[in-house]
Structure formats: C-alpha cells, structure tokens
C-alpha positions as CSV (number, residue, x, y, z in Angstrom):
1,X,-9.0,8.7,-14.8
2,X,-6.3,6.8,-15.8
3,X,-5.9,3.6,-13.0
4,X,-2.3,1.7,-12.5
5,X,-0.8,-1.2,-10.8
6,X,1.6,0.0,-7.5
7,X,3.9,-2.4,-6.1
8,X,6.0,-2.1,-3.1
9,X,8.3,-3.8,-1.0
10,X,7.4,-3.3,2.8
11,X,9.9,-5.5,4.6
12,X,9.0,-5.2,8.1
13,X,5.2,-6.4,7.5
14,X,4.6,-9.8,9.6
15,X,1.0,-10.4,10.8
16,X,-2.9,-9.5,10.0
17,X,-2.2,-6.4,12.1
18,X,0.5,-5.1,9.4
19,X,-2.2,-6.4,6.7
20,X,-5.2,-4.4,7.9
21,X,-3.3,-1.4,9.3
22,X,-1.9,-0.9,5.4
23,X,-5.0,-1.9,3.6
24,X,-7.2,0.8,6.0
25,X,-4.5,3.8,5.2
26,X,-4.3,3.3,1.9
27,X,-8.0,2.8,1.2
28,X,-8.4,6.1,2.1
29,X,-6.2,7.6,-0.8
30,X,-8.7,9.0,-3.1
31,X,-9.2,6.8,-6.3
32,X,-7.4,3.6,-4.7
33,X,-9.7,0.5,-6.1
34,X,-7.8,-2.6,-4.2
35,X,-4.9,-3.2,-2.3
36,X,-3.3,-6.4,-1.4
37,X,-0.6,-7.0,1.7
38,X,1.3,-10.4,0.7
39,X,2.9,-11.1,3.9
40,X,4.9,-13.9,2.5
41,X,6.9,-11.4,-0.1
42,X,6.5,-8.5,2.4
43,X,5.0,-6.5,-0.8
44,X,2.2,-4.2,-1.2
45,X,0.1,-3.8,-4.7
46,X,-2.8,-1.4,-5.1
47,X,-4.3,-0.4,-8.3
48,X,-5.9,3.4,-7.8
49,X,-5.3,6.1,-10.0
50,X,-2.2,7.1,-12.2
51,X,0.2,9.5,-10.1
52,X,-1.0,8.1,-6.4
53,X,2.7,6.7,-5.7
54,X,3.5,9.6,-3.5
55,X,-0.1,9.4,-1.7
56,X,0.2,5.6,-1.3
57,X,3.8,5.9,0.6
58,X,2.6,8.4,2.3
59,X,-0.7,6.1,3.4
60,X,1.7,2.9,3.7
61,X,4.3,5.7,6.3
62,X,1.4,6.4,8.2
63,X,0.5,2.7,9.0
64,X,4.0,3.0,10.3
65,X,5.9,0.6,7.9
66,X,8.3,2.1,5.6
67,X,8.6,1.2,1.8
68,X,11.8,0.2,0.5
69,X,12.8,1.5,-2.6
C-alpha cells in the first residue's frame, strides 16, 4: 500500500479539544499512520494510505470541523 502526506486547512480549530477530537476520528480511518493538528496554522497533516482524502474529510466532518478547500 502506497502511503501519502494529507494536508488540510481546518480554520475553526482553537484548543487540545479540537486537537484530540481530529486526531481520534481520523485514527480510525483504516491505514492512517499519524496525524498532526497544528493549532497555530489551523492545519491538519496525516500520512495513511494513497486515496484516503475522502475518508480523512469525512473523519475531520465528523469531529465537527470543516476543511477548507
């Protein structure tokens, strides 16, 4: 399996609740090996497997923050 860097930009995460509600979603996308929740650039990166963006927005929706383009 073929594993990538994901980056988005999540502009309405603010605290260590935003971190750990985004890092326990997506860590339950199959195949995800790390993610990281900068709160100072409001960005998420996860490296998982190649063709998880849809499941990883879908993960970061459910934490109920919303990925900007």
């Amino acid at each position: 399996m073929t594993t990538e860097s994901l980056v988005y930009d999540v502009p309405g995460i603010t605290c260590e609740h935003c971190r750990t509600a985004i890092t326990e979603e997506v860590r339950m996308v199959e195949g995800v090996e790390s993610v990281v929740v900068d709160l100072e650039l409001k960005r998420v990166t996860v490296e998982g497997p190649a063709g998880a963006d849809a499941a990883v927005r879908a993960a970061i929706d459910e934490a109920g923050y919303e990925v900007v383009a």
